[in-house]
N, C-alpha and C positions, 0 to 999 in steps of 0.2 A: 439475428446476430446483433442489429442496431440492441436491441435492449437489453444486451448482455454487456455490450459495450456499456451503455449510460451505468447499470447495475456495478460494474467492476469502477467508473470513476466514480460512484456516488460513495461506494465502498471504502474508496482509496482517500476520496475527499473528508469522510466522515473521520478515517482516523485521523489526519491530518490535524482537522480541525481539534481532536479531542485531544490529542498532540500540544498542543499551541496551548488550550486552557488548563490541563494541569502542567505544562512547563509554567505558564504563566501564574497561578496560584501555587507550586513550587517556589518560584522567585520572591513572588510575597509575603510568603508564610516563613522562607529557607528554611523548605522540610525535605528531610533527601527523600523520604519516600515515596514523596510525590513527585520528586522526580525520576525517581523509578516508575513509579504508574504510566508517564508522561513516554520518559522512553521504551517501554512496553508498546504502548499505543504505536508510536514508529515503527518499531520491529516490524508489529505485526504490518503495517503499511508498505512497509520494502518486502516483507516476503511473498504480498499478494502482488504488487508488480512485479516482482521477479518472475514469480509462478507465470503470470500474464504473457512478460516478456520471452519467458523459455515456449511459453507454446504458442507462440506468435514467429518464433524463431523456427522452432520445428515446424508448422503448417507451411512456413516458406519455402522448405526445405522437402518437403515433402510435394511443392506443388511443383519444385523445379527438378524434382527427381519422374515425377510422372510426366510432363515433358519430354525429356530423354526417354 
């Protein structure tokens, strides 16, 4: 589970970063496209936390329903 963990923040961290270099060569160039690329890269970064977060929610939920 530890290396699934590091796997998902290396993942989360990589678009992040890839995020941050084309906003920032967007800003320099002011190319909208590349600010499209840039926020692409986000997207995709919120929706694998999200993913992450919904089944992190659910595992909770499911460990407190096997309890009961």
């Amino acid at each position: 589970m530890f290396t699934v963990d590091l796997f998902i923040i290396g993942a989360i961290g990589y678009f992040l970063i890839n995020f941050a270099k084309k906003t920032k060569l967007a800003l320099i160039n002011e190319s909208i496209e590349d600010v499209n690329h840039g926020l692409k890269s986000l997207k995709i970064s919120f929706i694998i936390f999200g993913v992450v977060n919904i089944l992190g929610l659910l595992s909770a939920l499911l460990s407190i329903v096997v309890m009961f």
